[in-house]
C-alpha positions in Angstrom: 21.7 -58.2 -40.8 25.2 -60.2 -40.4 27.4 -57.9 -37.3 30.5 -57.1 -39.1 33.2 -56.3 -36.4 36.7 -54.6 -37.6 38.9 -54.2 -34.5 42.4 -53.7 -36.2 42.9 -50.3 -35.2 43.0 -51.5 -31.3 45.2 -54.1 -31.3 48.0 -52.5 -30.4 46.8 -52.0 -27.2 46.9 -55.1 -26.1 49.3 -55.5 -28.4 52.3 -58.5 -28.1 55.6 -56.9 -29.7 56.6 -60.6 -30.9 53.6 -60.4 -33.4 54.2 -58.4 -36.5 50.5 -57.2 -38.7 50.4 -56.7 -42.3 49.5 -53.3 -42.9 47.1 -54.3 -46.3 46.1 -57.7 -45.9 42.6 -58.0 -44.3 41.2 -61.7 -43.5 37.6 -62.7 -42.9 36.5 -65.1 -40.1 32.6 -66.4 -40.2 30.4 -69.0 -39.3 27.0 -69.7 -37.8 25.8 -71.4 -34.6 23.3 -73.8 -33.8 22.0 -75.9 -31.1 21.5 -79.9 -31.2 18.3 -78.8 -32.8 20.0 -76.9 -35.9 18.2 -73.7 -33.6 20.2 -70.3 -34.3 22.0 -69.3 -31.1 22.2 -65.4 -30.6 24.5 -63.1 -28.5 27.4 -65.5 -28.3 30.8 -64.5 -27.9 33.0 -64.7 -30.3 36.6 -63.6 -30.6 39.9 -64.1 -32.8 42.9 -64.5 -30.7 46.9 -64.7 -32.7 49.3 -66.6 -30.6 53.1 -65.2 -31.1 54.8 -69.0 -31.7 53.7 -72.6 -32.5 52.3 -74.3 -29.7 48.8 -74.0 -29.0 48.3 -71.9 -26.2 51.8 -71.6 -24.5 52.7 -68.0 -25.5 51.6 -64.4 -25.2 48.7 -63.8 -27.8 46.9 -60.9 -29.0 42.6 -60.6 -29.2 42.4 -59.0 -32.6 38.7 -58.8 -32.7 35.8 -59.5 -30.9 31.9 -60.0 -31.7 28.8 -61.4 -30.9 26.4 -64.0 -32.9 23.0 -62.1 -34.5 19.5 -63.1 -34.4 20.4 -65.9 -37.0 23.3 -67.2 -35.3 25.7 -65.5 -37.8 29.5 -63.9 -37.2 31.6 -62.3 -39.5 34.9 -60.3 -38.3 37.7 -59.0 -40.5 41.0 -58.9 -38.7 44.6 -58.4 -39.9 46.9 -60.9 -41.5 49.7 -62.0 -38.5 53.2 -61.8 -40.6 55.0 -64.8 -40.5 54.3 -69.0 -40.7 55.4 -68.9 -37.0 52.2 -67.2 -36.0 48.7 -68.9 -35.8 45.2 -67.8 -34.6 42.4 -69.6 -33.0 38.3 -68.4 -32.7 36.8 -68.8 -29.2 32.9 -69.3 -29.2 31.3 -68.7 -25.8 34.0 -68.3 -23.4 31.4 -67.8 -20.3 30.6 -71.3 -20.8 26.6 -70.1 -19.6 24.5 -72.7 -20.8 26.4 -74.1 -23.7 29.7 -75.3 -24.0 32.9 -73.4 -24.5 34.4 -74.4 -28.6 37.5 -73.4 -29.9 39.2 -73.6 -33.4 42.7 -73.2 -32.7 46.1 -73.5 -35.0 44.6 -71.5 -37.7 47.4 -70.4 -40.2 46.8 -67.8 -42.8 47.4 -71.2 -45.2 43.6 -71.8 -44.4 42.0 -69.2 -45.9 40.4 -69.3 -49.1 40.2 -65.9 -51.4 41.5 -64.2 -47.6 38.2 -66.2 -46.2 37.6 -68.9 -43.3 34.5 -70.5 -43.2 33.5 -72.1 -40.1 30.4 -72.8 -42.2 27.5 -74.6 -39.3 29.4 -74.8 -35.4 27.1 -77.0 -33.0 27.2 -75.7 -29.2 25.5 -78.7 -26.9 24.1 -77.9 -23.9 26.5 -78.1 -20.9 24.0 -80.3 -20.0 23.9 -83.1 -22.6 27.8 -83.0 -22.0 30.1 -85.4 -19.9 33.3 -86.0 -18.8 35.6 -88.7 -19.6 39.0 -88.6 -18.2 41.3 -90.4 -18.9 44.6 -92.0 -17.1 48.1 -93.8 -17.9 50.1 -96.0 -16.0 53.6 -97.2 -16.7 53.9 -100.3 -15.4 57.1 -102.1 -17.9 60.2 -99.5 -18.3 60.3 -100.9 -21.6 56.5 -100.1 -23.1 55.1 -97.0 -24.3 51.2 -95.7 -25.5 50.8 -93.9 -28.4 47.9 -93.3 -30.8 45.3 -92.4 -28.1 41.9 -91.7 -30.2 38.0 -91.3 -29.1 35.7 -93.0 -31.5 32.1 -91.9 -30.4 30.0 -89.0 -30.5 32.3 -86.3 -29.4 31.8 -82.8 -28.0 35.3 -81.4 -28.1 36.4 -77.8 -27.2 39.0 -77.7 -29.0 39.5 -78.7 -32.8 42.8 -78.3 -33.9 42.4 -76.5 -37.7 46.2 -78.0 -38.2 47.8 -81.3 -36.5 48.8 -80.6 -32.9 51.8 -82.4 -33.4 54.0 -84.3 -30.4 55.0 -87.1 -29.2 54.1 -86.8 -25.4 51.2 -88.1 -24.1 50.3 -87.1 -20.8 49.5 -88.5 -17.9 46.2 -87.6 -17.5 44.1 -85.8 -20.2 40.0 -85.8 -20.6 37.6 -86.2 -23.5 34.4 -84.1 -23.6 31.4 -86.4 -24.7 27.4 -86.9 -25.2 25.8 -88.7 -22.2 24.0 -92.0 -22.6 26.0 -93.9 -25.3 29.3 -96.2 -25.2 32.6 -95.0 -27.1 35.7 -96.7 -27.8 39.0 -95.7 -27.0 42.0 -96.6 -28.9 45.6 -97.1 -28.3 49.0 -98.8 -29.4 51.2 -100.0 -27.0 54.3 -100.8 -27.8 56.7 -103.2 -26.1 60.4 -102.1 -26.9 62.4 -105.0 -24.7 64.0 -106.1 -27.6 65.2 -102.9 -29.6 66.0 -104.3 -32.5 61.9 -106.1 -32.9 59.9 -103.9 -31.1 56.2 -105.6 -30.6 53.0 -103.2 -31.3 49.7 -104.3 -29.8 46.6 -102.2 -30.8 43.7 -102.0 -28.5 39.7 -101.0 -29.0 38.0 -100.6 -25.6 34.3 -100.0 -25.8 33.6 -97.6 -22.6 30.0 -97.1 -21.4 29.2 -93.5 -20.9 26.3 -92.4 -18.9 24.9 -89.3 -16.8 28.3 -88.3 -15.1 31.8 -88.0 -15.4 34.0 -91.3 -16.4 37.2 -92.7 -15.7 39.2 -95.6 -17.7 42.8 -96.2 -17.0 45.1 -97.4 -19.3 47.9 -99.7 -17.8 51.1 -100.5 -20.1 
């Protein structure tokens, strides 16, 4: 039997008073989890969180409801609708991190839902074990280029998926990509050589990166 969680009657004590609920509108959050082996995983975490403004993770948010996975690796949780386009919601799976890696669907807008529904449908948790590190650094080294476009082709393990475009223009000095051990990705980028304003010259780059038991490091100089 599916755990059915409705928590919308506590939310006001941990309540953020930028975040306005409507009263009528319920939504439904569910999914299943599974291991690399399509294997149900049981008593995970699970939890809805509504952040007050865009920008993932910068403001004060609310935990609307909470559950845990069944015996078949099922959640379901009915939560109220967050007033407002401003407002958006993410689901955190395993936020202990014990065993399996910590996943996130974040940016969630009540724009998603279908018939007041969002289906996470199958969610694969690896093993904190069959996960790496790849991190990731950029060096200025022309006043006049710039990086942009930064993408991981490979066989990813990300904990965060953003549900809507994460959209900015910075790109940081230092960032890291979660991956599967044992293969080779490839990391692309544009740089762009503005020296002369009026032509600027764009030079795209694919380089293949060999992943293996532990963390890795590229750098990319521009």
């Amino acid at each position: 039997m599916k755990k059915i969680t409705v928590l919308f009657l506590l939310f006001a004590a941990w309540g953020c008073s930028d975040i306005n609920y409507d009263g009528e509108t319920r939504l439904v959050f569910e999914g299943r989890i599974v291991d690399e082996e399509n294997r149900p995983i049981a008593n995970r975490d699970v939890d809805v969180a509504v952040y007050a403004r865009p920008g993932y993770g910068l403001h004060p948010s609310d935990v609307i409801s909470s559950t845990i996975t069944d015996a078949n690796g099922t959640f379901r949780m009915i939560v109220p609708a967050p007033k407002g386009i401003e407002n958006t919601m993410s689901v955190r799976i395993n936020k202990s991190g014990i065993g399996y890696q910590y996943k996130e669907f974040a940016l969630v807008q009540n724009k998603d839902f279908s018939d007041y529904r969002f289906d996470l449908q199958t969610i694969v948790l690896y093993r904190n074990e069959s996960v790496v590190r790849l991190n990731v650094m950029t060096v200025q080294e022309q006043a006049n280029t710039f990086v942009s476009g930064i993408e991981l082709e490979g066989m990813r393990a990300d904990q965060t998926v953003f549900v809507n475009p994460f959209e900015t223009d910075y790109v940081p000095y230092d960032f890291s990509f979660f991956v599967l051990r044992n293969q080779t990705v490839t990391l692309h980028y544009t740089i762009t050589d503005y020296s002369a304003p009026d032509n600027p010259q764009q030079t795209p780059y694919a380089i293949p990166i060999a992943i293996g038991d532990s963390t890795a490091n590229h750098t990319i100089y521009y």
